[in-house]
C-alpha positions in Angstrom: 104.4 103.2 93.0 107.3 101.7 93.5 107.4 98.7 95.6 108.6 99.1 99.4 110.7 97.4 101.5 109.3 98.2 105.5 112.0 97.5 108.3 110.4 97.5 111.6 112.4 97.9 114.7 111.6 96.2 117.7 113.4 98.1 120.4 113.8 101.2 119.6 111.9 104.2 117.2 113.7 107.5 115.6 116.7 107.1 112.9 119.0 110.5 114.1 121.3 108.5 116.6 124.5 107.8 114.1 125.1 104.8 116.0 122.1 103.2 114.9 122.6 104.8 111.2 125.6 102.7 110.8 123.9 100.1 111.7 121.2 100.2 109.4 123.3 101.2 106.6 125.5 97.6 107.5 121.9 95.5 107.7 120.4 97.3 104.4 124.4 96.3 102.7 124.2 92.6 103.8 120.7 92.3 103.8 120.0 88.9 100.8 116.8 87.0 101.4 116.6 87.5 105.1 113.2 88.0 107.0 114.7 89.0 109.8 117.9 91.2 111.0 119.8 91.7 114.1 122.2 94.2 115.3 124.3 92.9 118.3 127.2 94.5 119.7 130.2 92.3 119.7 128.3 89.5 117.8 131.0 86.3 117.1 128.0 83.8 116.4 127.0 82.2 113.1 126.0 85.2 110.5 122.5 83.4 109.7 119.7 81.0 110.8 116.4 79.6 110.6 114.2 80.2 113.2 110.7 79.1 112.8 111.0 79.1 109.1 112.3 82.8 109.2 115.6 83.3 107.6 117.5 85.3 110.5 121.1 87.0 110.0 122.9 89.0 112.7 125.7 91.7 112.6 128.4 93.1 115.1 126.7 96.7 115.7 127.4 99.2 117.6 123.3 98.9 119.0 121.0 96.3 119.8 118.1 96.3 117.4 115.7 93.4 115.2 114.3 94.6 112.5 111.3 92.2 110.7 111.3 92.8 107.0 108.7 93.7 105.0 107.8 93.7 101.6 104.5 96.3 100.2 103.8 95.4 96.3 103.0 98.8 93.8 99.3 97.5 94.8 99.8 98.6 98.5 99.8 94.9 99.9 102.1 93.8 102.6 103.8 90.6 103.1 106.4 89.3 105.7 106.7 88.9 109.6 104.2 90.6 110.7 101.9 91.7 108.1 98.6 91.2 110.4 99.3 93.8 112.4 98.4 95.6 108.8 94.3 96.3 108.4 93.6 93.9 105.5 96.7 93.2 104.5 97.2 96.4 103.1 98.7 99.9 103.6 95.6 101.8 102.2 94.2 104.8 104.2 97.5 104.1 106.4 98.3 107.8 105.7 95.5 109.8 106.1 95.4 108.0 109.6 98.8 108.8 110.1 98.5 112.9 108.9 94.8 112.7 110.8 94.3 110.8 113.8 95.2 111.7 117.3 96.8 108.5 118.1 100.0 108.9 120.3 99.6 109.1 123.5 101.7 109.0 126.8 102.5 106.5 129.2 104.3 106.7 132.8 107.2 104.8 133.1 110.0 103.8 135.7 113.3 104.9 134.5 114.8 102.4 137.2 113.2 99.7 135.7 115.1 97.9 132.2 113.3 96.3 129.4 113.4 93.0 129.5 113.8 91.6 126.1 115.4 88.3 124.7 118.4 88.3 122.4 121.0 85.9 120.6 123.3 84.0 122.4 125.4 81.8 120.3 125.1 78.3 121.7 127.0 74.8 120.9 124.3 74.0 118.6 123.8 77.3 117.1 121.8 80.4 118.3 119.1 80.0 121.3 117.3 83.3 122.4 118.0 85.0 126.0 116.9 87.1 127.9 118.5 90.4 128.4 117.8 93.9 130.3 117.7 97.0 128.3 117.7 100.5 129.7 116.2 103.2 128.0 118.3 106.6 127.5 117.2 109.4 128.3 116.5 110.8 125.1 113.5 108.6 124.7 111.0 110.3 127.0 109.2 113.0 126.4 110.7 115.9 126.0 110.5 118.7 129.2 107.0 119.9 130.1 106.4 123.4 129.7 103.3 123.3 131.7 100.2 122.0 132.6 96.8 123.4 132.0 93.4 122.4 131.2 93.6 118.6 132.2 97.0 118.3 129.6 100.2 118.0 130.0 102.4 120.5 127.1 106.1 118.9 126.2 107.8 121.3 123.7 111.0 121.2 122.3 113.3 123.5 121.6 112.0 124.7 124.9 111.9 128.2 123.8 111.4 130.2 120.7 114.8 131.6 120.6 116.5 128.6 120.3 117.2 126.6 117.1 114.8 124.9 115.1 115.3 121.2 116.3 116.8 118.5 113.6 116.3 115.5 116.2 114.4 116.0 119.7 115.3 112.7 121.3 118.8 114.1 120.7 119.1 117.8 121.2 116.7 117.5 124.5 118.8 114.9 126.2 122.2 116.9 125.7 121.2 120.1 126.2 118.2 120.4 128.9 119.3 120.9 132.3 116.0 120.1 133.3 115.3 116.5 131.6 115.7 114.6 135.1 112.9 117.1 136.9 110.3 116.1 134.2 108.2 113.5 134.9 109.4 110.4 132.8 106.6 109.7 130.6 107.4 107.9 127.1 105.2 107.9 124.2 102.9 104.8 122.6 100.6 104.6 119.9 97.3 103.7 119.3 95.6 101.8 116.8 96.4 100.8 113.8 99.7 101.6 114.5 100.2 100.0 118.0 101.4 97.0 116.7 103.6 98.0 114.2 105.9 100.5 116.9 109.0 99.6 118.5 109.3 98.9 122.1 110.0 102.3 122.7 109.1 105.3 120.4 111.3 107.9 119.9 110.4 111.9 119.9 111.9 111.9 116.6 108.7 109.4 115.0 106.2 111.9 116.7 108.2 114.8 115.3 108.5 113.1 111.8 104.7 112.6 112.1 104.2 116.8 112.9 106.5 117.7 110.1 104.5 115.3 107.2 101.2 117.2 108.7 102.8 120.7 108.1 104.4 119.6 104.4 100.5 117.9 103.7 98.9 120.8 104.5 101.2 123.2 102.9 100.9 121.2 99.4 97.4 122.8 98.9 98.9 125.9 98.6 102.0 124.5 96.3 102.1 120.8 95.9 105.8 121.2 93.5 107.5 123.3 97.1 105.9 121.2 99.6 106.9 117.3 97.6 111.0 119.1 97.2 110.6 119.7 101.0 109.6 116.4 101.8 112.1 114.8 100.2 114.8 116.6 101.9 113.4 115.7 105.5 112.6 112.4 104.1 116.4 110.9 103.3 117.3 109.7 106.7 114.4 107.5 107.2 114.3 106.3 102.8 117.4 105.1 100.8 116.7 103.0 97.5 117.4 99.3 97.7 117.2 95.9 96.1 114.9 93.1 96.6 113.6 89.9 94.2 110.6 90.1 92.0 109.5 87.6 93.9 109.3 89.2 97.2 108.6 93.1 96.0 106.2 91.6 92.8 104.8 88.6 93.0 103.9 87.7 96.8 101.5 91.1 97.7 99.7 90.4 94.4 98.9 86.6 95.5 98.4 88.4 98.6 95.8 90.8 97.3 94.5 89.1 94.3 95.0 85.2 95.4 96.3 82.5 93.0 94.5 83.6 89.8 95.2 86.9 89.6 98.8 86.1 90.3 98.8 83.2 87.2 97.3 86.0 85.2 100.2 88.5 86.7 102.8 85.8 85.4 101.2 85.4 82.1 100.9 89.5 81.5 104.7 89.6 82.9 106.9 86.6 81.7 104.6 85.4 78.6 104.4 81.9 81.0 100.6 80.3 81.3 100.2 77.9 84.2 96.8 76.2 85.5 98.8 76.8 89.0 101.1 78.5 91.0 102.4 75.0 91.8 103.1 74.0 87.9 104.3 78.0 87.8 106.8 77.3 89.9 108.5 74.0 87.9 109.2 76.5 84.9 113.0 77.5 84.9 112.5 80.6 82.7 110.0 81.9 85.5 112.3 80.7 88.8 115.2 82.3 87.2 113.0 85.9 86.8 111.0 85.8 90.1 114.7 85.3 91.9 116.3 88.3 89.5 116.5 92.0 91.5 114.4 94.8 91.2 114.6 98.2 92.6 112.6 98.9 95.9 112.7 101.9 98.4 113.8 100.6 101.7 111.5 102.4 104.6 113.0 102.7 108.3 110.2 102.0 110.7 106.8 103.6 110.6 107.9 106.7 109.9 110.0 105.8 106.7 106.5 104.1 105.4 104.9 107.0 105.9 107.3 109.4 104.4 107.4 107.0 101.2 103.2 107.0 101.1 103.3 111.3 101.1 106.1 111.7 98.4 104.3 109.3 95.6 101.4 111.2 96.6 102.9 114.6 96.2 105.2 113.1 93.1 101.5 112.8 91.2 100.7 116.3 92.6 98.4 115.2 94.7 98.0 117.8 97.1 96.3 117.8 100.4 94.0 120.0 101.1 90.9 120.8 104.7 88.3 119.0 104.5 84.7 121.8 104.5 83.0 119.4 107.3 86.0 117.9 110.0 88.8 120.1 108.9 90.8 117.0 108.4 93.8 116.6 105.6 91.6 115.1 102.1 93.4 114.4 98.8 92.1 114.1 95.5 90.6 116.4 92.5 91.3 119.9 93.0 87.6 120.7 93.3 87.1 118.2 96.1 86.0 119.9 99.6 84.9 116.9 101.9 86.1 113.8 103.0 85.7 110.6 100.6 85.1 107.2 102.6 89.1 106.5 102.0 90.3 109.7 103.7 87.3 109.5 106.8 84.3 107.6 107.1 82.6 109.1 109.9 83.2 112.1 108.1 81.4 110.7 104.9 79.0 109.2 106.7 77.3 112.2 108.5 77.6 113.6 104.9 75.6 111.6 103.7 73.2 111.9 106.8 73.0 115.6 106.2 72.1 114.8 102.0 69.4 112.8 103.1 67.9 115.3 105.5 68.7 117.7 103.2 66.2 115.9 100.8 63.7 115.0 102.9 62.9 118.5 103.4 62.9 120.1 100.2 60.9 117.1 99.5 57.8 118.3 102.0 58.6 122.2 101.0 57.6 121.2 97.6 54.8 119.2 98.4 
């Protein structure tokens, strides 16, 4: 795979608002070694800074938005600002929890009430974080209720069937629905693992991604080649190639996955350089000059991008997805495979197993 450079948002979830895809575009153009980005309208301060050790740069945008950068090595490990917030490091069985788990779920909210979040101000001495109020439009709750029934609430949008098949609901259902403000305001959050990788506020537009990568899954059991060209069409918005060093995209998930040996034997296989540490590593100019060289890496908007990126290198090694025999949730593997593996769902697996052993048991005292 790969590797993959994650930008996570901290205010604000979806990538259809063009305001906000000009701004991405500017931070993914000027982005060099920085760990951290900001968008700030009408920004005059200094263009870059440390702040606790992170490299920080801001831009004049036309939105406010930070977004921590991440870098996930072809081995699926994650480095950068807030890599914990990853289960072990590691974006393995992210996916199927992201195509299987019923994780989103709503929240009431005041609309009366801002955010309050803390943003640059440009000081004497430099840059000092405020704090600030942010409202949140109205495209970011959930879209209109259709009704209630059975102890759930339904939101649906388009709102009926004769109207267009949506592109961006945080977008179209703001505009166009004369009755947004008689909804109850609810907005969505997530639960784990993914609660502490979401912005502030989620858009409609991550849940909708989230719908539309479980409708191209399941559709690549019945042809993986169709449903991995339709995924890349729907995934362009929230992907776009970029550039990053070896150092961050290569080298720092494997020391993150496989310590300081496997990384000296990395730099051995790679560069031809033996070192009895990273420390001596490091003093060789032929190796400082390739771990600072580019390399190609796709850059990921937000959960959703990651996500996207995970199902097309799955599809792209026809991969397809396929119903599990036991839960009915999305597996992937050999084309003969009908239940889940202990990757895709381990309670699944686990009753599996269960069932093999009483399955065992009593042919065992039949034959007896």
């Amino acid at each position: 795979m790969i590797p993959i450079q994650l930008w996570l948002p901290t205010f604000f979830g979806g990538i259809a608002r063009p305001e906000l895809q000009r701004d991405v575009r500017r931070m993914f153009t000027a982005r060099m070694t920085e760990h951290v980005m900001w968008s700030v309208p009408g920004w005059t301060g200094p263009p870059n800074w440390v702040q606790r050790k992170l490299r920080v740069s801001c831009l004049n945008g036309d939105t406010w938005e930070c977004a921590r950068i991440l870098h996930i090595g072809d081995n699926g490990a994650v480095v950068g600002p807030g890599a914990a917030a990853f289960p072990d490091l590691s974006v393995t069985s992210m996916l199927e929890r992201w195509l299987n788990d019923d994780f989103v779920r709503a929240d009431t909210v005041n609309p009366e009430v801002p955010l309050r979040i803390k943003v640059p101000h440009s000081v004497k001495d430099g840059v000092e974080l405020a704090e600030a109020e942010l409202m949140v439009p109205d495209g970011f709750y959930i879209p209109p209720i259709t009704h209630i029934g059975d102890g759930r609430i339904f939101a649906q949008w388009p709102s009926r069937p004769d109207m267009p098949t949506t592109v961006s609901p945080e977008m179209e259902s703001a505009a166009t629905s004369p009755d947004a403000q008689e909804s109850p305001r609810l907005r969505f959050a997530w639960l784990a693992p993914f609660d502490k990788l979401q912005p502030l506020v989620i858009s409609p537009d991550d849940v909708y991604a989230r719908d539309r990568m479980r409708l191209i899954a399941k559709a690549s059991g019945d042809d993986c080649a169709k449903a991995l060209a339709q995924a890349r069409i729907e995934a362009r918005e929230w992907v776009s190639e970029g550039r990053a060093s070896v150092n961050e995209s290569w080298l720092q998930p494997i020391i993150t996955a496989e310590e300081e040996e496997g990384a000296l034997f990395a730099i051995e296989a790679k560069f031809g350089i033996s070192a009895s540490s990273l420390e001596q590593a490091y003093k060789n100019n032929e190796l400082r000059w390739g771990l600072n060289a580019p390399m190609s890496v796709r850059c990921a908007w937000g959960v959703p991008g990651l996500m996207w990126v995970l199902l097309l290198d799955r599809l792209s090694i026809m991969q397809p997805f396929r119903a599990c025999k036991r839960c009915s949730k999305l597996i992937s593997g050999r084309r003969h495979k009908l239940y889940c593996s202990a990757e895709d769902n381990l309670d699944c697996y686990q009753a599996g197993k269960r069932a093999d052993k009483r399955r065992s048991r009593a042919q065992g005292s039949t034959r007896r």
